[in-house]
C-alpha positions, 0 to 999 in steps of 0.5 A: 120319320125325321123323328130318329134324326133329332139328335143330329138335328139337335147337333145342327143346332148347337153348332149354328151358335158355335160355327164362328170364322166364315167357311174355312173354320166351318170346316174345322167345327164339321170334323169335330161334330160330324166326324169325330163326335157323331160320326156321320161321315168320314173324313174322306167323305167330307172333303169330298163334299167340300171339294164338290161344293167348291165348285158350285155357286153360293155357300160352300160350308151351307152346301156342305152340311147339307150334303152330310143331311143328304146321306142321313135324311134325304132332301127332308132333312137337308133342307131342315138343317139348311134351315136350321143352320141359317135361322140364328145368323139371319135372325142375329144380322137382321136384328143388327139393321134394326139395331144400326137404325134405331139405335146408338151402335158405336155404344155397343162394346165387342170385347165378347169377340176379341179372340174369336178370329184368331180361334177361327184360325186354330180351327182352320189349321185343325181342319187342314191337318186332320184332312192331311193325313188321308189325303197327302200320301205321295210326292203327287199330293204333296206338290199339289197341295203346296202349290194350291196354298201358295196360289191361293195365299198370293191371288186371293181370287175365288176364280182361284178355287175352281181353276186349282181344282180342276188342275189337280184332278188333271195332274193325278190322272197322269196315275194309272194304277186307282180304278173304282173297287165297285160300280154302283147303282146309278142315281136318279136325276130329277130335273125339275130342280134345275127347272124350278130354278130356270122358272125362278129365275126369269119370273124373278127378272120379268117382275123386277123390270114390269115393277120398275118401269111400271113405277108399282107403290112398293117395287123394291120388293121385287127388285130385291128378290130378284138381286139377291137371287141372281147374287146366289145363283153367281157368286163364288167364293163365299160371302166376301164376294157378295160384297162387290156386287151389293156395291155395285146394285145398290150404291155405285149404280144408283148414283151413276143414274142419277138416283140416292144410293140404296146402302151407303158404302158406311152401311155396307162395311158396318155389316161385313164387319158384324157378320164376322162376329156371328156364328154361322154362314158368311151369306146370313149378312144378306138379311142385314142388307135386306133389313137396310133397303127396306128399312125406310118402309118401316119395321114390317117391311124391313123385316119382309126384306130381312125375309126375302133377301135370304131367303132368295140368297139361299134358294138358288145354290140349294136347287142346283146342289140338289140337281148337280150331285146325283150327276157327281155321284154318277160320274165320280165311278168313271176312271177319269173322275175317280183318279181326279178327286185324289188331286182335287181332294190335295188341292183342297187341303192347301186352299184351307191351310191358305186361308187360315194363313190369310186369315192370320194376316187379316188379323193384328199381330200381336202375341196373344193372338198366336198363343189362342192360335196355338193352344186351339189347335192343341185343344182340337187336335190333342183333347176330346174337349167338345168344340163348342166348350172351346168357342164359349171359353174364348169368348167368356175370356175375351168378355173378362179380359177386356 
């Protein structure tokens, strides 16, 4: 039956290699693909799936392509394109580890990427802009989508996310003239999802802590299962906020016991900043970290602890995205929600047009970078020119110029 969904699964593909700029110019290369090119959603829809993934820990953008899976395939196709979507970053990051310890990296030239951010920041505004037009129509939606951007821009939390959201969809159910056009079947709820990942969870901790006090020959194993699974199960606000929990497990707890750091605090920004030149999820920088914790084991187990690390990142926010949006679907037909998610949808376009303005300000000013800024929005919003054509001439102008 998946054999009439390889063209989709075939676009997934292609735009794994592409999706440069972390989740928010994610969003920019979905409406290109899935929604102007294969028409596999709405826009509508999209921000739909996005707004309800905002609110789940772990990667929104992995969640929110898997969603778009979901409504063609089913779970069989969400979880092969989740697969397919994590498979070049990881396997990229998780080369980098074995590259960072055998080998010379500061020889390694990025010239490839120099306008890749600001291009991630074209794709952004383009995203922000096309979900406008559906989704500000009144005073209402104007205000909620300012105030999201300025909140957003100056706290810079990820609690942020969650929080503007909820306080949108409040403010639009002061409205009284939006009900459902028509009540639905109600979907099936299968709770062994949320089950599975209870049973994971405490099997996970009990083996971690029976490993370490039973001193077992090769206990990191288990310990690393364990972290990086109750990372994805916690961690909102995309993989930048891995970073201080990695740091706190593997650097700052360890000294504080007396005991070698796992990651060097050297180590762990070298892999951020190499996360930022891959296509893909933010979260695929966890098999570098997996490689580096088991690197001293030798290759066979750095490329088990590549395996494990993403494996159990990603596992936890897939077993509670497949338990928690049948409920959404349920709920989102009652009046309340229904009136909600015109404000949560507002309140979602201004945290995407706050993080390409953020985005912009983590990057130099400098003129070039404006004018890539530029003309990629203008490519994206005014030409059919297929976006990942627009990625790859970025970056053979980036490998020429420099």
């Amino acid at each position: 039956m998946l054999l009439r969904h390889v063209p989709f699964l075939k676009a997934v593909m292609l735009y794994s290699f592409t999706a440069f700029g972390g989740p928010q110019g994610h969003m920019g290369m979905m409406v290109r693909t899935f929604v102007q090119g294969r028409k596999d959603v709405t826009e509508e829809e999209l921000l739909e799936y996005n707004a309800f993934c905002q609110m789940l820990p772990g990667p929104s953008s992995t969640q929110t392509i898997m969603l778009i899976a979901m409504k063609r395939g089913g779970v069989p196709l969400a979880i092969l394109t989740l697969m397919l979507w994590v498979f070049p970053a990881a396997l990229l990051m998780g080369a980098f580890s074995f590259l960072l310890i055998y080998f010379d990296f500061k020889n390694i030239q990025s010239n490839l990427f120099s306008y890749v951010q600001p291009m991630s920041v074209g794709f952004v505004a383009f995203a922000a802009a096309r979900m406008m037009r559906n989704s500000i129509r009144h005073m209402a939606t104007w205000s909620i989508m300012v105030g999201s951007l300025v909140v957003t821009a100056a706290l810079r939390s990820p609690w942020v996310f969650p929080i503007l959201m909820l306080l949108g969809g409040t403010i639009s159910n002061f409205s009284n003239n939006r009900i459902p056009d028509q009540q639905v079947k109600p979907k099936r709820i299968n709770w062994i999802n949320l089950w599975l990942f209870a049973a994971i969870f405490l099997v996970a901790g009990i083996f971690s802590e029976v490993s370490r006090t039973h001193d077992w020959h090769h206990r990191r194993v288990f310990s690393l299962f364990e972290n990086f699974f109750r990372f994805g199960s916690i961690v909102f606000g995309g993989g930048q906020a891995l970073l201080p929990m990695v740091l706190f497990q593997y650097i700052t707890r360890p000294i504080r016991m007396g005991e070698l750091p796992i990651l060097t605090s050297q180590q762990l920004l070298t892999g951020y900043g190499m996360v930022q030149a891959v296509p893909g999820p933010v979260f695929s920088i966890c098999s570098f970290m997996g490689g580096m914790a088991m690197s001293q084991y030798g290759p066979v187990w750095q490329v088990l602890g590549c395996i494990i690390a993403t494996t159990a990142v990603f596992l936890p926010s897939t077993l509670l995205l497949f338990f928690l949006f049948p409920i959404y679907e349920n709920l989102k037909h009652h009046v309340i929600i229904y009136r909600a998610l015109e404000g949560i949808n507002a309140a979602v376009v201004g945290i995407i047009w706050a993080s390409g303005f953020v985005l912009f300000q983590s990057i130099p000013f400098e003129w070039s970078n404006l004018v890539v800024v530029i003309i990629t929005f203008c490519l994206l919003y005014f030409t059919k020119i297929p976006s990942p054509l627009i990625v790859l001439g970025w970056l053979l102008l980036g490998w020429t110029m420099n």
